[in-house]
Residue, then its C-alpha position, 0 to 999 in steps of 0.5 A: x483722501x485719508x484724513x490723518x490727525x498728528x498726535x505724535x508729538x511730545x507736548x513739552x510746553x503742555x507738560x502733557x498730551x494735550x490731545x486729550x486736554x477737555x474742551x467744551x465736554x470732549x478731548x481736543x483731538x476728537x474735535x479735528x476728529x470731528x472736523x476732518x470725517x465728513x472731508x476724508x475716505x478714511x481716517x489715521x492717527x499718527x503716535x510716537x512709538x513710545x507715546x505711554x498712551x498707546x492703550x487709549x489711542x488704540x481705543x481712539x482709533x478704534x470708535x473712530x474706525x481710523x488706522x493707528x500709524x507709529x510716526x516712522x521718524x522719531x523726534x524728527x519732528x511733523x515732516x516725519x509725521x507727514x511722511x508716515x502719513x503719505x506712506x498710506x497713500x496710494x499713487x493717486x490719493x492725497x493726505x489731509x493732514x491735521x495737527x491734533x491742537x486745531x480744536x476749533x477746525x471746521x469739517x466746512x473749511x476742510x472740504x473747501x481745501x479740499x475742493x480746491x486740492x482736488x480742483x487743481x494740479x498742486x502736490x500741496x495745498x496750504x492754507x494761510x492764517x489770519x496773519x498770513x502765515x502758511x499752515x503745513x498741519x492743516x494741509x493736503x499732500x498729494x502722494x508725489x510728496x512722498x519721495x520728496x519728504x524722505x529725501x529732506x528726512x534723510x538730509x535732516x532738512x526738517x522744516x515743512x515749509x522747504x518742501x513748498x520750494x520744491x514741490x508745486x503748491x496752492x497757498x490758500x490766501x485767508x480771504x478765499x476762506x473767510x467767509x466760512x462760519x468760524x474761520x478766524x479761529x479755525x488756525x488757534x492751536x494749543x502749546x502751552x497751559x496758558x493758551x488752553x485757559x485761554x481758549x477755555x474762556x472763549 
């Protein structure tokens, strides 16, 4: 299993990269760092390739002891950064793949989708929000989604969800995670100034 945080995207509603944006002493993307570590093999982050922090994120990625990946798939949004990701992975392994806003992710929630990704036979397991709604960037694809993810790329199907309908997926329901300590925020992500003074003042 190799644990990728996407840090690729281009943050327009922040108007800065807010995987370095400061919470509770340390930038966001060391947090889903922190979290994903004891769930993964190994580590990887994904940046676009014209990301002006390539020094800082070389310098992550090496206290980290994770793999710098340049995101494959330009402006084609996270299914190009999930398909970067699977390129990683041999025949047998899978991805867990998490978006570097997830700042209060929990390492206990990740192994649990773990145990269930490794327990079954679905390509992907996804977990639901307290709303009920899917969460493809704190998910797990196995490497059989690969080809398919290329093939939607190239027919500019971008949506993450339309792989669902054609791959095997274990939708994770929120009850089956819960009881986890910090479950209910584990889904808050950061898009916009707004929602990170929001989260600063929890």
């Amino acid at each position: 299993m190799i644990g990728v945080i996407q840090a690729g995207g281009l943050s327009s509603r922040m108007g800065e990269d807010k995987a370095w944006l400061i919470l509770d002493g340390a930038p966001m993307i060391e947090r889903v760092l922190a979290a994903a570590r004891p769930a993964v093999d190994r580590l990887a982050i994904v940046i676009n390739p014209a990301n002006p922090q390539a020094t800082a994120y070389q310098q992550l990625a090496a206290r980290w002891d994770a793999l710098l990946l340049t995101d494959l798939h330009d402006h084609r949004g996270p299914l190009g950064g999930i398909h970067t990701a699977l390129t990683q992975c041999a025949t047998d392994e899978s991805a867990l793949i998490l978006a570097c806003d997830l700042p209060f992710m929990t390492a206990e929630l990740l192994l649990l989708l773990r145990q269930f990704h490794d327990s079954g036979t679905a390509a992907m397991t996804l977990p639901l929000d307290p709303s009920g709604r899917v969460q493809p960037l704190a998910g797990l694809y196995a490497a059989s989604c690969r080809a398919p993810a290329a093939q939607m790329l190239a027919e500019a199907q971008l949506k993450v969800e339309l792989l669902c309908s054609r791959l095997p997926t274990r939708r994770v329901a929120f009850t089956e995670i819960a009881h986890l300590p910090g479950a209910e925020q584990c889904f808050i992500n950061i898009n916009t100034p707004e929602e990170y003074r929001a989260v600063v003042d929890l």
